[in-house]
N, C-alpha and C positions, 0 to 999 in steps of 0.2 A: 438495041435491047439484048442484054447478053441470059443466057438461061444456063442453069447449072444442068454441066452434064452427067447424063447414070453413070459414069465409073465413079467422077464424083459424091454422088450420093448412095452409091454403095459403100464407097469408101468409107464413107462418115456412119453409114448407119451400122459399120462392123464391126467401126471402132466403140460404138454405144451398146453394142451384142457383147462385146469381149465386156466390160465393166458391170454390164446390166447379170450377167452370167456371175461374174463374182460376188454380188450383192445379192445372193439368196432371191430376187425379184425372176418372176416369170415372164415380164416383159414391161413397157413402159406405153405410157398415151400420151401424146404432145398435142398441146394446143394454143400454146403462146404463138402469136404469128415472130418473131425471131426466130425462136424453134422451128418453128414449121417452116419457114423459109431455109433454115441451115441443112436441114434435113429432109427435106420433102422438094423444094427447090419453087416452092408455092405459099403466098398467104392468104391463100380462097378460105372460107370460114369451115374450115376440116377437124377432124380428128386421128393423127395419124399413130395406130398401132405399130409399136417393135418387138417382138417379142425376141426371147434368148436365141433363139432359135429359128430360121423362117426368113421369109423376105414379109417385108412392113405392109401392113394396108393402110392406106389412106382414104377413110370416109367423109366424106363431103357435101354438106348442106348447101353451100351457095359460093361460088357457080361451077357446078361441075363440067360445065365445058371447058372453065377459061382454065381450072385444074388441070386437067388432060391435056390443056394446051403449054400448061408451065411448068409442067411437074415429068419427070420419064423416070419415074417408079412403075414398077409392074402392074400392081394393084392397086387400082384407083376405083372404088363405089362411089352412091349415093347413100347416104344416110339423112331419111327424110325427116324421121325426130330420133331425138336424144333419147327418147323413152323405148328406143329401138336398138340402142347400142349395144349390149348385151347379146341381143338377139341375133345380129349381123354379125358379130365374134364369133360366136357361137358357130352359123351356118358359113361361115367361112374359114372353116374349121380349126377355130382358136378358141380354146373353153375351158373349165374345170380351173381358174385360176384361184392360186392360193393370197398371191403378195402382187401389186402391179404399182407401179412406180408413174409419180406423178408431177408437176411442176410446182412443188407445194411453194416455193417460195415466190412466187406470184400468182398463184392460184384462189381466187376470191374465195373465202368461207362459205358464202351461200353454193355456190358449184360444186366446193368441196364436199357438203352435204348432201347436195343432190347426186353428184356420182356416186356417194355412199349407200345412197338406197338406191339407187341404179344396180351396184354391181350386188348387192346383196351380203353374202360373207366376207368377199373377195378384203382381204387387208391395204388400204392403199397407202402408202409409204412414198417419201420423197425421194425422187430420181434429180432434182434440180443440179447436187451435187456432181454427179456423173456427166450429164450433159454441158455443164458449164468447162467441165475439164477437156470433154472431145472437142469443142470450140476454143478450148485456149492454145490448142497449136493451131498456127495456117497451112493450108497446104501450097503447094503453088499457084495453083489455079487462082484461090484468093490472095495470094500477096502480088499476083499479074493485076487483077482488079484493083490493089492497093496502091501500085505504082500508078496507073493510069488517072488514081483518083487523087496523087500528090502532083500531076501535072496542072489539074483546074488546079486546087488549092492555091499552089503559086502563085495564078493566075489574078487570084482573088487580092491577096497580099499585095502584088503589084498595082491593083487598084486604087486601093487604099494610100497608098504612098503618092499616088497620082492627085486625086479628088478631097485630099483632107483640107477643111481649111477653117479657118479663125471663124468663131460663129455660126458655124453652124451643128446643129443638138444631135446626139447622140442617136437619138430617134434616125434622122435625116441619114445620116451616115450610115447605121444600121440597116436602114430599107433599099441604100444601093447596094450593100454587098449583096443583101437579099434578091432584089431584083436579077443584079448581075449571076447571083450564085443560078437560079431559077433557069436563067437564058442558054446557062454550060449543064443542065442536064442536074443540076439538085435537084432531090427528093421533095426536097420543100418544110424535111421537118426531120429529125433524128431521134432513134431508139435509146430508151435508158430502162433498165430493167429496175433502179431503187424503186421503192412506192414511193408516190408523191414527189417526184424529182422530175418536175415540168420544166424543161428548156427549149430556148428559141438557137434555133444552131449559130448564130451571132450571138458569144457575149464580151459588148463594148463597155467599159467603163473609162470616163476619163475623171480626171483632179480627185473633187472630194465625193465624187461616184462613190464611196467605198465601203457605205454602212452594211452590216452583218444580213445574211437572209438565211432562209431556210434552205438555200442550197445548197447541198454539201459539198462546197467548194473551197478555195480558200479565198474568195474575191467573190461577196457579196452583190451589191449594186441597189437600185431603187424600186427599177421597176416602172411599169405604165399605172400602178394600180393596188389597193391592197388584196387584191383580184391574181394579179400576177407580181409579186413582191421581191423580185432581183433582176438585175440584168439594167440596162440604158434605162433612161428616163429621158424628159425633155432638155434637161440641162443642153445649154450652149456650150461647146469646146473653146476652151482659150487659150492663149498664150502661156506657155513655160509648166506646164502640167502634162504629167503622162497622158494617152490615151491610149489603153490597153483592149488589144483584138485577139479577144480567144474564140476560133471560129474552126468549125469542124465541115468542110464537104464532105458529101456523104452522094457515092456514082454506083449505081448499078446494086446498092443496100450494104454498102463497107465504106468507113467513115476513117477519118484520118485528123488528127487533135493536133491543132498549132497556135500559141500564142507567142505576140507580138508588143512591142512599146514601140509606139510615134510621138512627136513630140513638133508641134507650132513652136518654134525659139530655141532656148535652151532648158532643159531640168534644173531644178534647185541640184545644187550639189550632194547633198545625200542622200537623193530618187537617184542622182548617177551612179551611185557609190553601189549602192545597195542593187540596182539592177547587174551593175558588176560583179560582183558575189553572187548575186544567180548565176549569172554563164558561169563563175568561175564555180560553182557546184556540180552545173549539168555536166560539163567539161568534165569532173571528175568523178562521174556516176556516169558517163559512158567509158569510160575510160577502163572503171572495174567492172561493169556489165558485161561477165559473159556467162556461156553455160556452165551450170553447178553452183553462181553465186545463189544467194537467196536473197529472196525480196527484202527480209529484213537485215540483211546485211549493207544492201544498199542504202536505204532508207534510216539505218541508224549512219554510215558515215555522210549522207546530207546531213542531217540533224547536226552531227559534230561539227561540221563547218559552217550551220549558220549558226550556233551555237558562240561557234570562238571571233565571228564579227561582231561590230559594234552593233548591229540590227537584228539579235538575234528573238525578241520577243515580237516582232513582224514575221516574223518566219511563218508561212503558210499562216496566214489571218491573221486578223487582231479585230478586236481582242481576241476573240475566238477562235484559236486554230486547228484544222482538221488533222487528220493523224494520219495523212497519206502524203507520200510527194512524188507518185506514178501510178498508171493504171493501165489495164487492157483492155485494149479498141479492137473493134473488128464493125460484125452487125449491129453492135450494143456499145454506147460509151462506156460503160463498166463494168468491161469484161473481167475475167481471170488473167493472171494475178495480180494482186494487189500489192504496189508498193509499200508497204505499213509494219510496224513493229508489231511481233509474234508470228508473221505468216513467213514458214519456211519453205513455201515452194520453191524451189532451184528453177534459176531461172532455164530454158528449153530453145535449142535450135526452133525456128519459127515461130515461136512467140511473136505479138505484137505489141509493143509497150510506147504510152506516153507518158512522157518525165515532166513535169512541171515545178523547178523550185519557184517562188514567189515569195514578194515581198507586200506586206500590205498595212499601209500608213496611212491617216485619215486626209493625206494632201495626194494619195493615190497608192496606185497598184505599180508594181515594177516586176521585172520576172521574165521567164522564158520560158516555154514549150517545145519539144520534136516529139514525134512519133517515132519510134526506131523498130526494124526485125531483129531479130534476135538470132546471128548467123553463128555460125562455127568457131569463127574468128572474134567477134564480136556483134557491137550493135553496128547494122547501116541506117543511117537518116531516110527516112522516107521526105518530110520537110525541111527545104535547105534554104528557106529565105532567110536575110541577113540577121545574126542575132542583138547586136547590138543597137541600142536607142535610136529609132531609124528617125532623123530630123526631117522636118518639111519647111 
């Protein structure tokens, strides 16, 4: 069990002091357990003040032993109700605030209103912005964690290559990675900050697996249920059909994005074609991936080369295709930045970025995923298993 250390989370809470100070905001309150874990180094049910100024208090309803035990911030209370928060700012002498910055972009409207007559006059205004940006660089400490956590991943991958076979359902296949993921120290389940963006950290789809869901992905699926409505179903695996593993381990609260194509027989010829034209994209979005490009500089020349193949209305979904073809990982699958036209962020030494082009046809999924940092030089692969149609 690794625990994040105080220089660590000093570091991080200074870099949210230096931004929070140029935002007119007198300090921020986090209470998203991502947040709270990036910054506080804990996801006891807290409320962890920053103010511009100061070292951060961390008030804690439950459990503030195991707090104290995972957390090496200075200030660590009890906050025994919410209807006290105020109060406890106050006598710990943080008060008089005018502006205080909030996680509005997952922050539920009823809470929203109840802090609002909590703090009285106090303006609460969204800090989600700022905080999403001190998480979008790693520092070393977490891309240490990151590498450690591309060693399972492998792990899993090689599995899969071992165990696949004719006949058996996606389900079945799905609950060994799981199992096996479980046994090497997964979490058991992964963060995603959209609303409503429920996923199982297996998503397998094999052949005609490929109908639309509500996940914003570009690789829909079926699903167990209209309960749970993408991802595996019970379908049987068979002969000469993709079987597509996009699978995230996630060690010590930092996850790592890699998808795969296996394949019982051979492919139809134009799932080979077209998986080709993926690598032969990513290949050339790492290629121009380094610092200073910008997200949508990338992301429009994917676009032009799946544009000028014959597969280019598969490109990222079908019908329906999503308007991203990379994202950033870290605590959260979808971090800062976003690969997508209009977002100019330049890309940053230590970034964490996964590239996904894909292809997606009603006889399957084809396509390729890495995870990369984002070095001086360029991108280095965190996952290096084989990219090519791995046959069984």
């Amino acid at each position: 069990m690794r625990y994040t250390p105080k220089s660590e989370l000093d570091r991080r809470i200074a870099k949210l002091q230096e931004r929070l100070r140029g935002s007119g905001m007198d300090g921020a309150i986090i209470i998203q357990n991502a947040d709270l874990f990036y910054f506080a180094g804990t996801i006891q049910r807290s409320h962890l003040f920053v103010p511009t100024e100061g070292k951060p208090l961390l008030m804690v309803k439950k459990s503030l032993e195991r707090a104290k035990e995972e957390s090496s911030l200075d200030n660590i209370i009890s906050l025994e109700s919410l209807q006290e928060i105020k109060a406890v700012l106050e006598s710990s002498g943080y008060g008089h605030f005018k502006r205080l910055g909030f996680e509005m972009d997952v922050l539920p409207a009823n809470q929203y209103l109840l802090y609002q007559k909590l703090l009285g006059t106090v303006e609460i205004v969204d800090a989600s912005p700022l905080i999403r940006e001190v998480r979008m660089v790693k520092s070393p400490f977490e891309i240490e964690i990151l590498w450690d956590t591309a060693n399972l991943h492998h792990e899993i991958f090689a599995l899969v290559k071992d165990n696949l076979r004719e006949g058996m359902s996606e389900l079945e296949l799905s609950a060994m990675i799981a199992e096996a993921s479980r046994r090497k120290g997964h979490s058991g389940f992964m963060r995603v900050r959209g609303f409503n963006q429920d996923l199982f950290f297996v998503h397998l789809l094999s052949g005609d697996n490929t109908v639309p869901s509500y996940f914003n992905g570009s690789a829909g699926g079926r699903g167990v249920s209209p309960a749970f409505a993408q991802g595996s179903c019970d379908k049987p695996i068979g002969r000469n059909e993709p079987v597509l593993v996009d699978y995230d381990f996630v060690f010590d609260g930092y996850m790592l994005d890699q998808s795969r194509v296996f394949c019982i027989g051979e492919l139809p010829r134009y799932l080979a074609e077209a998986h080709g034209v993926a690598v032969g994209i990513l290949k050339e979005m790492e290629q121009m991936a380094k610092p200073g490009v910008s997200c949508n500089e990338l992301y429009r020349r994917a676009l032009q080369l799946a544009e000028s193949s014959p597969f280019a209305k598969h490109f990222l979904g079908f019908p329906e295709p999503v308007a991203f073809v990379g994202h950033g990982i870290g605590i959260e699958l979808d971090e800062l930045p976003v690969i997508a036209p209009g977002s100019d962020i330049p890309l940053e030494e230590g970034m964490v970025l996964a590239l996904e082009p894909k292809f997606v046809f009603p006889g399957g999924v084809v396509g390729v995923e890495n995870t990369y940092l984002v070095t001086a030089g360029g991108l280095k692969t965190f996952t290096v298993f084989e990219e090519d149609v791995i046959y069984v």
